[in-house]
Structures are given as C-alpha cells and as structure tokens.
C-alpha positions in Angstrom: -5.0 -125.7 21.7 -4.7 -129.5 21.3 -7.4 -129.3 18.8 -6.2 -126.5 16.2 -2.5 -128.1 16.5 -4.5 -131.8 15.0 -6.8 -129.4 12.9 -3.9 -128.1 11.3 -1.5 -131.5 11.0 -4.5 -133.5 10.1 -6.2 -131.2 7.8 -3.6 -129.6 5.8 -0.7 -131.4 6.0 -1.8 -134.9 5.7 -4.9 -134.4 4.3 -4.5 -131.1 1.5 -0.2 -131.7 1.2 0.1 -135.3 1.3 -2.9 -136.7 -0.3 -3.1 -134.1 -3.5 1.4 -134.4 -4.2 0.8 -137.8 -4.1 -2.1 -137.6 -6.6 -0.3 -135.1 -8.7 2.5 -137.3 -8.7 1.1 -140.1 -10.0 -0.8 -138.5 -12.8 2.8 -137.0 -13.5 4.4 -140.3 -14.2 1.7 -142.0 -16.0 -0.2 -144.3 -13.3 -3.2 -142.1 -12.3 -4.6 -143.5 -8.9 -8.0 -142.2 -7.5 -8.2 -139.7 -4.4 -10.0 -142.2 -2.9 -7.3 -145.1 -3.1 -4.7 -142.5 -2.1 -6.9 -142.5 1.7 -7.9 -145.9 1.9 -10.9 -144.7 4.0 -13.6 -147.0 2.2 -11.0 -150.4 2.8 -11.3 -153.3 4.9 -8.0 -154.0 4.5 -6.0 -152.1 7.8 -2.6 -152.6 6.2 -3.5 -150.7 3.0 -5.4 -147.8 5.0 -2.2 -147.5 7.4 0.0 -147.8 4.7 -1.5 -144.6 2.7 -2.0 -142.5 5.5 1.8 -143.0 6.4 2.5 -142.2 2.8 0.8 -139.1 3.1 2.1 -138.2 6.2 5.6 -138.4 4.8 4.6 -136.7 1.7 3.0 -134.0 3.8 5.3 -133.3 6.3 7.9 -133.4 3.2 6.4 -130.9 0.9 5.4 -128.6 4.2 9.3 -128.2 5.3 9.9 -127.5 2.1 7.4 -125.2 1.4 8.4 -123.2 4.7 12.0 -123.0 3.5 11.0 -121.8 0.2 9.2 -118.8 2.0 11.9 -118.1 4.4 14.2 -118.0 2.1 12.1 -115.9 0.0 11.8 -113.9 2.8 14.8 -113.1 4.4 16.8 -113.0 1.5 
C-alpha cells in the first residue's frame, strides 16, 4: 500500500503536475526552461536539485487540490 500511495505522489503529482505547470508556465511568460533543468536530476549541485523538486512539489500538490475541487464541484453541483 506504501508503494502505490509514493507511486502515485511521486509519479503524478510531482513528477506529471508539477514538473509540466511549471514548464507550461514558463513558456507562458516568455523564459522557456528545459524539462530537464525543471528536475535537476543531471546536477551536482544539491541545493538546485532540492530546490526544484520542492518547486514541483508545491506546484503539484497546488494544481492537484485544485483540480480535485474543479471535479467535485463539477460533480455535485
């Protein structure tokens, strides 16, 4: 159970949500960054890689309480 529950946080929230807004976002405003600079997996610098994964955690978790809002709302109304 511990598994699917990370599965799930880690793969879509973090990884699909956060990651891809963030991306979006960017291109949005005029200052396109890379997928790969968005995760930070290829640095040697820790405080950049921790820094982006927080980033898209917060991005994540953002867009997924809204998105589940959206739908009950859509829902029950």
């Amino acid at each position: 159970m511990d598994l699917i529950v990370e599965l799930f946080f880690r793969g879509l929230i973090v990884d699909f949500l956060g990651k891809n807004s963030r991306f979006l976002f960017y291109k949005i405003i005029g200052k396109p960054k890379s997928k790969e600079y968005l995760t930070a997996d290829k640095t040697t610098d820790n405080y950049q890689m921790i820094s982006q994964h927080i980033s898209n955690v917060i991005v994540g978790l953002i867009i997924f309480v809204g998105l589940s809002f959206l739908g009950a709302y859509l829902v029950y109304s």
